[in-house]
C-alpha positions in Angstrom: 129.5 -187.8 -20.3 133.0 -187.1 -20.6 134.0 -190.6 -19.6 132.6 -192.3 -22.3 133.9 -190.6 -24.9 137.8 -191.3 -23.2 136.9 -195.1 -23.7 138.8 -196.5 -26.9 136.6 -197.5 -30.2 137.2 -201.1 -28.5 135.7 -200.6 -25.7 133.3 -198.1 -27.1 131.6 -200.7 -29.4 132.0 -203.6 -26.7 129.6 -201.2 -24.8 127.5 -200.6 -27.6 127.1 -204.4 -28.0 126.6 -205.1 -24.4 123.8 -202.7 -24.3 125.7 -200.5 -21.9 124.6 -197.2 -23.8 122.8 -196.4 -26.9 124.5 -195.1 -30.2 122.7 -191.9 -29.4 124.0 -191.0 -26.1 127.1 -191.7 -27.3 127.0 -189.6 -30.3 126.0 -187.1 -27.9 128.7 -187.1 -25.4 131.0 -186.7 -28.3 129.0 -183.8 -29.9 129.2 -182.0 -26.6 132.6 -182.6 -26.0 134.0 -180.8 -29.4 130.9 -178.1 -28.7 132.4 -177.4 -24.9 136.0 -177.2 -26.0 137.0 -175.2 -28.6 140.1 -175.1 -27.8 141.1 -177.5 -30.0 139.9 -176.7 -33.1 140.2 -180.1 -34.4 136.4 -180.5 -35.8 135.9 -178.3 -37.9 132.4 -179.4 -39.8 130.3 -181.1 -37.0 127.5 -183.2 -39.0 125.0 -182.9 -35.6 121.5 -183.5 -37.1 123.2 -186.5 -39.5 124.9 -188.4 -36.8 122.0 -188.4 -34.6 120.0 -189.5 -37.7 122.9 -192.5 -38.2 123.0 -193.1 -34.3 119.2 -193.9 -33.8 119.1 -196.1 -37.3 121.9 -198.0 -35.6 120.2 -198.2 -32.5 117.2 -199.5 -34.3 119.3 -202.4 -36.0 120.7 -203.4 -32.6 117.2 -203.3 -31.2 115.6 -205.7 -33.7 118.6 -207.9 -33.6 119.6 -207.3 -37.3 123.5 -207.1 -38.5 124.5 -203.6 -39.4 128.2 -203.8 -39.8 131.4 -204.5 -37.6 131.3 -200.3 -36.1 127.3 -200.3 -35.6 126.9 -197.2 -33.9 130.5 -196.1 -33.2 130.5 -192.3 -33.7 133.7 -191.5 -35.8 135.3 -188.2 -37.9 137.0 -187.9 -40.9 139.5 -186.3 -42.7 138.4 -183.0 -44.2 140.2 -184.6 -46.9 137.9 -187.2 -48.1 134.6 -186.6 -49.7 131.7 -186.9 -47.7 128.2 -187.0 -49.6 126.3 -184.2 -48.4 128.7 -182.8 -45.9 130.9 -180.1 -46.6 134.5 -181.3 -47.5 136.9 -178.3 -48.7 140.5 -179.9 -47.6 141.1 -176.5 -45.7 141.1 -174.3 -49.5 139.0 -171.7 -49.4 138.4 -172.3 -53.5 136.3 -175.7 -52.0 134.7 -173.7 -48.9 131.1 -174.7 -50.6 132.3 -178.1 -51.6 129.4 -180.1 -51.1 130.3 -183.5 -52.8 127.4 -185.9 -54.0 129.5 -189.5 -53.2 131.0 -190.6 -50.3 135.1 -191.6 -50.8 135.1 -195.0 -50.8 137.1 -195.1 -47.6 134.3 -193.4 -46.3 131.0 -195.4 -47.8 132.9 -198.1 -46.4 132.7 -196.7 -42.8 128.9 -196.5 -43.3 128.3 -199.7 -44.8 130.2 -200.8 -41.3 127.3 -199.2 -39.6 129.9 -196.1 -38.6 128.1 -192.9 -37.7 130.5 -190.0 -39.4 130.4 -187.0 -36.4 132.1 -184.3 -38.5 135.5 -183.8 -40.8 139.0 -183.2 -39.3 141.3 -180.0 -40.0 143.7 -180.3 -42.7 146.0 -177.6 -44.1 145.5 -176.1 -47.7 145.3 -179.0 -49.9 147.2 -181.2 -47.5 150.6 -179.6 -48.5 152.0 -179.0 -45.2 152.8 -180.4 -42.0 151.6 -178.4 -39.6 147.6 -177.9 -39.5 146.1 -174.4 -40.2 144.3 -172.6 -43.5 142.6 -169.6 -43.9 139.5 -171.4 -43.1 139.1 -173.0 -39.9 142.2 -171.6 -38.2 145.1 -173.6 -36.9 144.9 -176.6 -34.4 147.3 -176.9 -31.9 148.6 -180.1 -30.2 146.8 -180.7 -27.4 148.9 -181.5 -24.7 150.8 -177.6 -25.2 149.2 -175.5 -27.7 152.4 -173.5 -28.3 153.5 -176.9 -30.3 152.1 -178.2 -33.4 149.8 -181.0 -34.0 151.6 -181.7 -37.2 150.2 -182.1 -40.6 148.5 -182.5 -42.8 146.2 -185.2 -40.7 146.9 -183.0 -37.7 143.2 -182.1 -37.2 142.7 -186.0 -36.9 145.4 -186.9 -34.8 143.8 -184.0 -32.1 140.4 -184.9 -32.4 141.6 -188.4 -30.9 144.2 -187.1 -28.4 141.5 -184.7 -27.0 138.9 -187.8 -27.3 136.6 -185.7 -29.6 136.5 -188.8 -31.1 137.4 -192.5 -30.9 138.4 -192.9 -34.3 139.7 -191.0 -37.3 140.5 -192.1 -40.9 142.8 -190.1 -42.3 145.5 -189.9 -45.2 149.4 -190.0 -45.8 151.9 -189.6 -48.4 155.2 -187.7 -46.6 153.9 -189.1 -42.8 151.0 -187.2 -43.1 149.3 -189.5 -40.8 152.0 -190.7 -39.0 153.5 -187.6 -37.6 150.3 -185.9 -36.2 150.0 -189.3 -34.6 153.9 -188.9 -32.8 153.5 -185.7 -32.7 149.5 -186.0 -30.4 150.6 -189.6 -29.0 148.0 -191.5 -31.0 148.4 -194.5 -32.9 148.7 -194.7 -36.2 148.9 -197.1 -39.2 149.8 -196.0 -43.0 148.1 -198.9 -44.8 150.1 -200.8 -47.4 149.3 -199.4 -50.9 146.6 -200.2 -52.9 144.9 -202.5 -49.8 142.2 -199.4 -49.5 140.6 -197.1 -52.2 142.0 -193.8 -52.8 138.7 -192.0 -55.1 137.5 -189.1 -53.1 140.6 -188.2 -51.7 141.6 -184.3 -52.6 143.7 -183.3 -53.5 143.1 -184.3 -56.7 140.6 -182.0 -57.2 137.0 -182.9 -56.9 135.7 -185.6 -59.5 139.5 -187.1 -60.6 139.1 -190.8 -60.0 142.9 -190.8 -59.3 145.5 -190.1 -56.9 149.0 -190.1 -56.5 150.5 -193.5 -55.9 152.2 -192.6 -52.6 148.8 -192.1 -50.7 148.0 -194.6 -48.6 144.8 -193.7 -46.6 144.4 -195.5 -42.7 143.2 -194.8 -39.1 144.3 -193.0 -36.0 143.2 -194.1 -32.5 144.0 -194.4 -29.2 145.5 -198.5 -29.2 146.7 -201.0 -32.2 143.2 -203.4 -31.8 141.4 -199.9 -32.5 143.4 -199.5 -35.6 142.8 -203.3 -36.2 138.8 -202.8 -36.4 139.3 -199.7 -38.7 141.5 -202.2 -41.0 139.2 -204.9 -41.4 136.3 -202.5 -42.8 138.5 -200.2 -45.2 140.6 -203.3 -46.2 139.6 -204.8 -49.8 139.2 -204.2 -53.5 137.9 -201.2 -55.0 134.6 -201.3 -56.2 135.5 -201.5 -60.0 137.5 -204.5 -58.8 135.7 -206.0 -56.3 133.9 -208.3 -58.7 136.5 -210.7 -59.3 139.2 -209.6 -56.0 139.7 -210.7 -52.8 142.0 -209.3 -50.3 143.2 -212.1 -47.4 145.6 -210.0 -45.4 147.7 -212.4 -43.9 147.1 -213.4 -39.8 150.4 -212.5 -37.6 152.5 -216.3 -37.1 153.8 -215.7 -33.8 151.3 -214.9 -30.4 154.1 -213.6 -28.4 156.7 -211.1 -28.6 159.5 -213.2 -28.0 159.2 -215.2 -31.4 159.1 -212.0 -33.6 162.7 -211.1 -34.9 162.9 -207.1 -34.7 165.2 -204.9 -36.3 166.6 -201.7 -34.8 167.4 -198.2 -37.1 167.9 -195.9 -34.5 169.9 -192.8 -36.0 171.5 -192.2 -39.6 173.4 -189.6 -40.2 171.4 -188.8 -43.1 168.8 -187.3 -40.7 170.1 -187.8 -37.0 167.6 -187.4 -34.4 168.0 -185.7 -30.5 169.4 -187.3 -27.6 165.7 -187.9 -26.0 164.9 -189.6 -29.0 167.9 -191.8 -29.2 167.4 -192.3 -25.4 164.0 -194.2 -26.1 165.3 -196.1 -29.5 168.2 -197.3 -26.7 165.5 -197.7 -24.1 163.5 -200.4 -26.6 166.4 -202.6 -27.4 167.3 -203.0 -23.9 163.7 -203.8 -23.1 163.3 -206.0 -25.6 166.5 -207.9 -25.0 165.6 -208.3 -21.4 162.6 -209.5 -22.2 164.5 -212.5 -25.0 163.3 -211.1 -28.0 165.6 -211.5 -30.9 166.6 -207.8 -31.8 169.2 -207.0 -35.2 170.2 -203.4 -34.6 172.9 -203.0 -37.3 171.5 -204.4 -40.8 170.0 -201.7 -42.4 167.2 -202.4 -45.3 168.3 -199.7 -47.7 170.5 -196.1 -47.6 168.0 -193.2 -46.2 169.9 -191.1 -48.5 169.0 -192.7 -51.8 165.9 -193.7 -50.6 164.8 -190.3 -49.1 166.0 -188.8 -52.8 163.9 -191.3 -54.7 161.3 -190.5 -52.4 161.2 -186.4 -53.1 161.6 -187.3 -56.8 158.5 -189.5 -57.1 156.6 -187.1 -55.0 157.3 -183.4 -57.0 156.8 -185.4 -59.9 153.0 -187.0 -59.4 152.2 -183.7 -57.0 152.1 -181.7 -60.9 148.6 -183.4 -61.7 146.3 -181.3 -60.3 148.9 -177.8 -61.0 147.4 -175.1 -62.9 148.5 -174.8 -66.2 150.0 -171.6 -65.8 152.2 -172.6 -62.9 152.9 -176.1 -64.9 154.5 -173.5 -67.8 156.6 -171.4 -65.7 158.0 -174.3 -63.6 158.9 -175.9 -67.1 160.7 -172.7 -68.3 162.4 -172.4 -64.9 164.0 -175.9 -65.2 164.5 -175.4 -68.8 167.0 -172.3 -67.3 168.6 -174.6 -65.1 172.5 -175.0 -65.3 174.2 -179.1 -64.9 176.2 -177.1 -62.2 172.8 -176.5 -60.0 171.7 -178.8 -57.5 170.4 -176.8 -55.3 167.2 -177.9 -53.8 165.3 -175.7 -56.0 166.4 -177.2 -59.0 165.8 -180.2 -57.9 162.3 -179.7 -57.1 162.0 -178.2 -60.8 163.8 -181.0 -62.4 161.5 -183.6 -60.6 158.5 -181.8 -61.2 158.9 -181.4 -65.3 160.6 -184.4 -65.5 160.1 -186.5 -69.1 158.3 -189.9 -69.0 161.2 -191.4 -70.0 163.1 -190.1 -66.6 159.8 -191.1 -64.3 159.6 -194.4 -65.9 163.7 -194.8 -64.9 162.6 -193.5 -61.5 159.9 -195.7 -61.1 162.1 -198.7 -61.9 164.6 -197.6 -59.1 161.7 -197.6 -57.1 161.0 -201.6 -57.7 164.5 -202.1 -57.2 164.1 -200.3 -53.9 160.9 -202.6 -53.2 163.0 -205.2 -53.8 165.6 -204.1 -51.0 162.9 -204.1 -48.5 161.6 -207.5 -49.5 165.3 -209.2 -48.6 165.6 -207.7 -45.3 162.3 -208.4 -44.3 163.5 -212.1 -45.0 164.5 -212.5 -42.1 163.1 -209.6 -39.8 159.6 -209.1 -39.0 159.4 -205.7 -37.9 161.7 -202.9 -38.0 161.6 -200.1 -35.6 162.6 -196.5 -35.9 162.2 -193.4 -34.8 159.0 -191.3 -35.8 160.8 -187.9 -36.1 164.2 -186.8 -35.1 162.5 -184.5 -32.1 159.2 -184.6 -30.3 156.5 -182.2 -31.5 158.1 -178.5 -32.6 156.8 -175.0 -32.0 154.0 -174.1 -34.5 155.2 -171.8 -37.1 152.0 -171.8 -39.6 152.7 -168.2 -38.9 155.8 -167.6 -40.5 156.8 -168.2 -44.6 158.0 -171.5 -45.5 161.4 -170.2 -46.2 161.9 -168.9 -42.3 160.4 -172.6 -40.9 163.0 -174.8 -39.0 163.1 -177.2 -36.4 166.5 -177.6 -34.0 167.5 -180.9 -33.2 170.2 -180.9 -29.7 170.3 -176.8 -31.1 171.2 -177.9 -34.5 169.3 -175.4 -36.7 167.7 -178.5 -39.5 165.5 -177.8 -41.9 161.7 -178.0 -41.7 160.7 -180.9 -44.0 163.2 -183.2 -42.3 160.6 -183.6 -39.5 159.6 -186.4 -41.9 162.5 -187.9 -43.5 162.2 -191.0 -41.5 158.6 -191.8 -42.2 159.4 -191.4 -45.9 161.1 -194.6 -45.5 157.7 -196.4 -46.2 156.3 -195.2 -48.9 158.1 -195.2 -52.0 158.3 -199.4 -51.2 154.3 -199.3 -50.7 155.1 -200.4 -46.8 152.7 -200.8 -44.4 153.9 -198.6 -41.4 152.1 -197.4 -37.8 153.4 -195.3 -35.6 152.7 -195.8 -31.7 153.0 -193.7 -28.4 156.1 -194.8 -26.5 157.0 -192.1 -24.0 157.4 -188.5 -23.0 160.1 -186.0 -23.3 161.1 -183.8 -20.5 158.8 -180.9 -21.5 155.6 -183.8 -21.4 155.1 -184.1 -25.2 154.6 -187.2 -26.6 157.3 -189.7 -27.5 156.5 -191.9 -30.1 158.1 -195.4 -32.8 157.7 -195.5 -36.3 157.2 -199.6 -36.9 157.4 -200.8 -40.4 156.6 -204.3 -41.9 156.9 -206.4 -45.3 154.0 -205.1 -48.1 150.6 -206.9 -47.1 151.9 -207.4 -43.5 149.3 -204.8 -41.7 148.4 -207.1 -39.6 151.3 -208.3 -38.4 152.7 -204.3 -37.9 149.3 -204.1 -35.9 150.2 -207.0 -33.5 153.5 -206.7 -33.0 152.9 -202.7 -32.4 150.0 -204.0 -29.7 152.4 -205.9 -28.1 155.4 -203.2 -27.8 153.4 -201.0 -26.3 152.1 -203.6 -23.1 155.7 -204.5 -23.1 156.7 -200.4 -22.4 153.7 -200.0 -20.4 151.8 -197.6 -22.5 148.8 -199.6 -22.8 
């Protein structure tokens, strides 16, 4: 049973459609794979009755020859982040622990409407504000190629899953990399979706009922090759249901079929957030590959300054993360900025400044913002895709166990701190980028190695063929 369930959702499906197996047996090898190996803690509601429900319906549908959706039958998991009608969905908190929501997220009634059979929800931490995976809940999940390491966060639960093959497929969410550095971190692929392409309601945090979000989130998929991501695109893809009446999304079709006629840009260290020498080693590695194989590579423009943009970034982020803040915290954090001296910029002040900002400042931020958008659109002008790396190191020891204040990482023995794990998937977001993150390599201790690619707004499918490509061309396919 096992070896179905390390098949990828491609081949999965083409099974499924070639009558190879039923939706059922294959709902059950996955079922009794997260049941035998506990190990990885990486599903922590398993939905068994409901997915064999959903698995025999789909099998009916093939049976009588009727059209039940582009996944018909593909067993997949979600995000303990998104709202799942029925199922329990508490986004690791133990204030949600019975969260029973009565609507699917839209992300996720779009998986069933694709004919999708959900198998369970992912481990998230508390609220998705960290990036390492464990809550008081479920426990922590560990990366599962050396559990001493973290699976990252806060889709680290998702990422696992389809490392371990618990699952072919995962949707999950990402504002700071949340999606993107489990995926390095597990050697999964990932994509961050351009914003706005897929609907954010029934995403927490917000809490439960908000119909908004913040407008960093971007939801996408994690799975083990860029055509798997490409299936998961094509059903979450498209207008919310408010505005589906009147729009239509046409994502455009990558130009180029081979490598060689894609122009590719090269960040490979900033001194803003340098990374380690293995890390370097592989950004080096790529360009000479790709030059070798005549593929026009520009490894010294640079889009925008990391530093400005990474500021922006943080700003934007403390500031739309005070939403859903109790009103008591909202009043001391405004008393503790209103205490703040011009002289102080430490981090801390910063945070407070940002988070009890005016409109008047957000509305100034948000225009630097556009202007940063506007950056991105001119380099991408004339480069298709621009590669970096995913993190400065590979995956880091877990330390959910320690306070925030004590977390680090060490970069070459550098002593850095913790949050710069994701500096350089920040890049993305506050220009509303599609981004995906692929396996590349391994370091010396075997833990994944992995590429951050990042493309012009709307060009997911172009970041998804070009990132299918790369990884043939470094023989990770």
């Amino acid at each position: 049973m096992d070896l179905l369930t390390h098949h990828s959702a491609t081949e999965q499906l083409h099974a499924l459609e070639q009558r190879e197996v039923s939706s059922r047996e294959l709902t059950l090898a996955h079922v009794d794979r997260i049941d035998r190996h506990p190990q990885y803690n990486a599903v922590v509601t398993v939905d068994r009755d409901g997915a064999l429900a959903a698995a025999a319906a789909a099998d009916e549908l093939r049976a009588r020859g009727r059209d039940g959706g582009a996944l018909l039958g593909l067993p997949v998991t979600v995000k303990d982040a998104l709202e799942t009608k029925g199922l329990r969905t508490t986004c690791g908190a133990p204030d949600l622990e019975r969260h029973i929501p009565g609507q699917d997220a839209d992300a996720v009634a779009r998986l069933r409407n694709a004919g999708a059979v959900i198998l369970g929800k992912t481990n998230t931490p508390p609220m998705c504000q960290d990036i390492q995976t464990s809550n008081p809940l479920f426990g922590t999940t560990p990366n599962p190629h050396d559990p001493q390491y973290t699976a990252g966060g806060s889709s680290g639960g998702s990422a696992a899953a389809v490392a371990a093959h618990l699952t072919p497929l995962d949707i999950g969410s990402d504002l700071a990399g949340s999606l993107r550095l489990p995926g390095h971190y597990c050697g999964v692929h990932t994509l961050r979706t351009s914003q706005g392409i897929v609907p954010l309601r029934g995403h927490l945090p917000r809490p439960p009922g908000w119909l908004s979000t913040s407008d960093l989130l971007a939801l996408g998929p994690l799975a083990r090759s860029a055509a798997d991501l490409g299936l998961a695109l094509q059903v979450l893809a498209g207008p919310s249901p408010q505005d589906s009446l009147a729009w239509r999304l046409e994502l455009p079709a990558p130009r180029p079929d081979r490598l060689q006629e894609y122009r590719i840009g090269i960040w490979a260290d900033d001194p803003h957030c340098p990374v380690d020498t293995e890390t370097r080693a592989l950004l080096e590695h790529v360009a000479t590959a790709l030059h070798t194989l005549g593929v026009p590579v520009d490894s010294t423009t640079r889009p925008v300054s990391m530093a400005d943009s990474d500021r922006l970034f943080h700003t934007l982020m403390f500031a739309g993360s005070t939403a859903g803040a109790p009103a008591d915290t909202f009043a001391a954090e405004t008393a503790a900025a209103a205490d703040l001296t011009p002289e102080d910029q430490s981090p801390r002040a910063s945070y407070l400044r940002a988070r009890t900002m005016r409109h008047r400042d957000w509305l100034l931020a948000n225009e630097e913002r556009q202007r940063l958008r506007r950056q991105w659109a001119a380099y991408f002008t004339g480069i298709d895709v621009l590669i970096t790396p995913a993190a400065p190191t590979p995956a880091v020891p877990d330390q959910s166990h320690l306070p925030l204040p004590d977390r680090h990482i060490t970069v070459d023995g550098e002593r850095r701190g913790y949050w710069t794990q994701t500096t350089w998937l920040n890049l993305a977001a506050p220009a509303h980028l599609p981004a995906a993150t692929i396996p590349a390599g391994r370091s010396t201790t075997g833990l994944p190695l992995g590429l951050q690619l990042i493309g012009p707004y709307l060009a997911d499918r172009t970041v998804l063929h070009i990132a299918g490509l790369l990884t043939e061309a470094l023989g990770q396919g």
